[in-house]
N, C-alpha and C positions, 0 to 999 in steps of 0.2 A: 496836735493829733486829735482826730474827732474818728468815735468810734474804730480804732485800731487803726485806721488805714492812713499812713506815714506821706505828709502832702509833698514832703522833702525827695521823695521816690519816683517823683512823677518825672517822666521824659519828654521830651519835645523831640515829636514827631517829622519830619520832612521829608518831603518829597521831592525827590529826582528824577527827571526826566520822560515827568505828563506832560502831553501837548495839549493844555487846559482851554482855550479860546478859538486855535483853530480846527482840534479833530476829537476833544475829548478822548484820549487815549494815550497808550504808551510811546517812546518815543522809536519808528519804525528803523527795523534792521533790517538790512539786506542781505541774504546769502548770496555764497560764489555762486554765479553761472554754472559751473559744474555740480553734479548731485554729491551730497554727501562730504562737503571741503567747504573750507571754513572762507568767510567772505571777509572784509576789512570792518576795521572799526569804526564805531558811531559813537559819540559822545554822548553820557547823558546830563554830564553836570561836572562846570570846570572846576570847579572848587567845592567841596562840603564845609557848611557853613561852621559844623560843630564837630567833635568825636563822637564816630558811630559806633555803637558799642553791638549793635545789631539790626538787620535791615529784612525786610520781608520783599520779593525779587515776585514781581506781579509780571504774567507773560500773556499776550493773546493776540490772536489773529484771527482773520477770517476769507482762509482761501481756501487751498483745494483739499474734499475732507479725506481726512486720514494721512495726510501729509504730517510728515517729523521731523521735529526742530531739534536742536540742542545749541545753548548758548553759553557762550564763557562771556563772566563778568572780572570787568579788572581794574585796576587804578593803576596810575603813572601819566606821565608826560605822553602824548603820540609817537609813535615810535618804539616807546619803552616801558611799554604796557605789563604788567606783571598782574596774571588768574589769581583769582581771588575764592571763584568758583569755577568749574570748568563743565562743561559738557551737559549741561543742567536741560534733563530732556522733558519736551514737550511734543504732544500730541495732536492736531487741528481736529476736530468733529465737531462740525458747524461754526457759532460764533462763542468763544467760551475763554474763559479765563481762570489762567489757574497762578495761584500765590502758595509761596513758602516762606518758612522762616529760618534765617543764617545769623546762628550768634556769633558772629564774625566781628572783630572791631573794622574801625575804616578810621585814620586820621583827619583830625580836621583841617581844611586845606588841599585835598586828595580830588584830582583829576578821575572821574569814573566812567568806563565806558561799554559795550559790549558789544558781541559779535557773536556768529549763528550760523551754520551749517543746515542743506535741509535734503531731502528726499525726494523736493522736484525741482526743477530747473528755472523756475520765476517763482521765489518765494520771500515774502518777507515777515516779521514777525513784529509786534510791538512790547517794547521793554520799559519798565520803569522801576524804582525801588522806592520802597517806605522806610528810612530809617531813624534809630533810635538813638538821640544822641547821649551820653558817656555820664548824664543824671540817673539814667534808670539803674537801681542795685539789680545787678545779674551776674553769673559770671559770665564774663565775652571773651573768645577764642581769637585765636589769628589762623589756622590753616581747614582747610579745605580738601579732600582728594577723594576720587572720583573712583569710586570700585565699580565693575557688570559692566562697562558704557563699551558701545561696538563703532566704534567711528566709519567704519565702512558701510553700516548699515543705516547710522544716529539712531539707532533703539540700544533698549538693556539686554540684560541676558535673559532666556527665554526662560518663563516659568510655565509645565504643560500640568494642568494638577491628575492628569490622568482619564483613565476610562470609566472611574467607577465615581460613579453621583456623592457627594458630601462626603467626600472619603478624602485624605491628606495622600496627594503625586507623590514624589521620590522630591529630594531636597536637589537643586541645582546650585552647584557654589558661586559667588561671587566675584571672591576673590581667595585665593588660597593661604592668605599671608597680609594681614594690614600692615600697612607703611610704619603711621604714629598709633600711642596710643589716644582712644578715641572717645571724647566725652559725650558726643551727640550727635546721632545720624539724622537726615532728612532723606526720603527715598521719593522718587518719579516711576511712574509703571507707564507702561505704552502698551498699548495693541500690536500683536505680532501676525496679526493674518486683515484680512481685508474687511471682516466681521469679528467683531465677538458678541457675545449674548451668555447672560447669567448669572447670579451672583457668586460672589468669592471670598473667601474667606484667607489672607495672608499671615505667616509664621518667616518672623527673620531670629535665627539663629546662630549661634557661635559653636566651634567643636570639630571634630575630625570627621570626616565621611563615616557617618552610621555611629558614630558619637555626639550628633547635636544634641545643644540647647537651647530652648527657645527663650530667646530673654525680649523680643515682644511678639504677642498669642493675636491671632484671630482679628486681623485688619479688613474691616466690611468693606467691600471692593464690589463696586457693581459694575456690571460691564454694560458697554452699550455699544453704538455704530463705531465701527473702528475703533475703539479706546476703552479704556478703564474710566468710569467717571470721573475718581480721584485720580488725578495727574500725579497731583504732588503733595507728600506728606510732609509733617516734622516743624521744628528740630525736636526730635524727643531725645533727652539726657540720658545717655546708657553711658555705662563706660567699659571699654573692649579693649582689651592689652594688646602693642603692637605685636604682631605675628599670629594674630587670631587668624583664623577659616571665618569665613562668612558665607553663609547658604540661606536660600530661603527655598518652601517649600507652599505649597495652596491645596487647598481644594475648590470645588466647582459641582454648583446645579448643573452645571453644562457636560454630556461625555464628548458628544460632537471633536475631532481629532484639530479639524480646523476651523473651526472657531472660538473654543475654550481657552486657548493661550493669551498670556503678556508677558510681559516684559520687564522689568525692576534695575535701575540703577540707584547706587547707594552710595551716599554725600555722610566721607566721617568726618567730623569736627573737632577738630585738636585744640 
C-alpha cells in the first residue's frame, strides 16, 4: 500500500464492442424500419473475457437532430437474449456522445448484445460498453428496471417546470410503485418539443403526491438544440424501498410553454 490507495482494488477495464481500426466508434445498431419498435439484435462481444462487476454503456450517433434512441442491452445466446438494461434513452443533437454507469455484474463468458428503437425511420446508433471486471471492491447489482420510459414515443415522462422563471413546476410521477428495492438509480432526460433553451435545475424524489422527498437536490441541466445537454446521469447510490412513488419536479430560466420542457427516465438498480 503506498499512500492509502489499496493497488489490490484496481480493476481491469474492457472494452466491448468499439470498432477501433475501421470507424473508431461504437459498434452500429440498427432500428426497425417502423418508428418507435424495436429493430434485431447486434452483437457486441461473444464472450466477456472476466466478471463484470459494472460497465459504463457509451451511446452516439450522428444523424438526424433531435431524433430518439432507446436501447436495451442484454446477454444470452441469439435467440435467447435476456435485458440487462432496457430502454436506455438517448437523444441525437449533432454529433455527441453520452456514457453512463451500470453497477450491474455480467458473467464471465456472457454473449453481449444490443438493440434500439428510434423516432425516424433510417436510424442507426453506435453502442459499446467499458467494463469493470469483478477485482474492483464495489458493491455490484444484477437487476435493472426502467421507470417514466414511453415506448410509443422512445422519450421519458414529461417534466414542464412551469410558467414562472427559477421557480420549482409541480412534481410529475414516475412511477407510482417501484418494482424492487432500489440501491442505485442512473436517469436519461430528452428534449420534449423541437427546441429547448435554458438552464434547469432537477429534484428526483420519493413520497406520495404533495408528500415528496427529495433525496437528490438541484441536477444542473442545461438545455440546448433539441436536448438536455446531460443525456445521461448516474449510478448514484440511494436506496428506495420497493413500493416507493417516484416524481421528479425542475425549474427553468425558460417560461416559454414550448420550449422549457424534457423528459426523465429513471434506471433503479437492485
Amino acid at each position: 500500500m503506498a499512500g492509502g490507495f489499496l493497488i489490490d482494488n484496481l480493476a481491469n477495464y474492457l472494452d466491448y464492442g468499439s470498432v477501433v481500426s475501421a470507424a473508431t466508434h461504437g459498434t452500429t445498431i440498427t432500428a426497425n424500419a417502423s418508428i418507435n419498435t424495436k429493430g434485431s439484435y447486434t452483437q457486441l462481444v461473444a464472450s466477456t473475457t472476466y466478471d463484470v462487476c459494472g460497465f459504463w454503456l457509451l451511446l452516439g450517433a450522428a444523424g438526424t437532430s433531435g431524433a430518439a434512441y432507446s436501447v436495451d442491452i442484454a446477454v444470452g445466446a441469439g435467440g435467447s437474449e435476456q435485458i440487462i438494461v432496457a430502454d436506455f434513452v438517448f437523444q441525437q443533437a449533432g454529433t455527441v456522445l453520452n456514457s453512463v454507469y451500470f453497477p450491474i455484474g455480467i458473467p464471465a463468458g456472457s454473449r453481449v448484445a444490443a438493440r434500439c428503437q428510434s423516432t425516424t425511420t433510417v436510424a442507426t446508433i453506435n453502442v459499446s460498453i467499458i467494463g469493470a471486471d469483478g477485482n474492483f471492491v464495489q458493491p455490484h447489482l444484477g437487476n435493472c428496471t426502467t421507470y417514466g420510459f414511453n415506448s410509443a414515443t422512445t422519450l421519458g415522462t414529461n417534466i414542464d417546470p412551469g410558467g414562472s422563471a427559477n421557480t420549482n413546476g409541480a412534481y410529475s410521477q414516475i412511477t407510482a410503485s417501484t418494482t424492487y428495492d432500489i440501491n442505485a438509480i442512473s436517469l436519461a432526460l430528452d428534449g420534449q418539443s423541437t427546441s429547448t433553451t435554458g438552464t434547469m435545475y432537477v429534484d428526483i424524489a420519493v413520497g406520495g403526491a404533495g408528500s415528496e422527498q427529495v433525496i437528490i437536490p438541484n441536477i444542473a441541466v442545461l438545455l440546448g438544440a433539441n436536448k438536455p445537454s446531460q443525456g445521461s446521469l448516474g449510478a448514484f447510490p440511494v436506496q428506495i424501498p420497493a413500493g416507493s412513488r417516484i416524481a421528479i419536479r425542475a425549474q427553468c430560466t425558460n417560461t416559454t410553454a414550448g420550449t422549457r420542457k424534457i423528459g426523465a427516465t429513471v434506471y433503479g438498480i437492485s
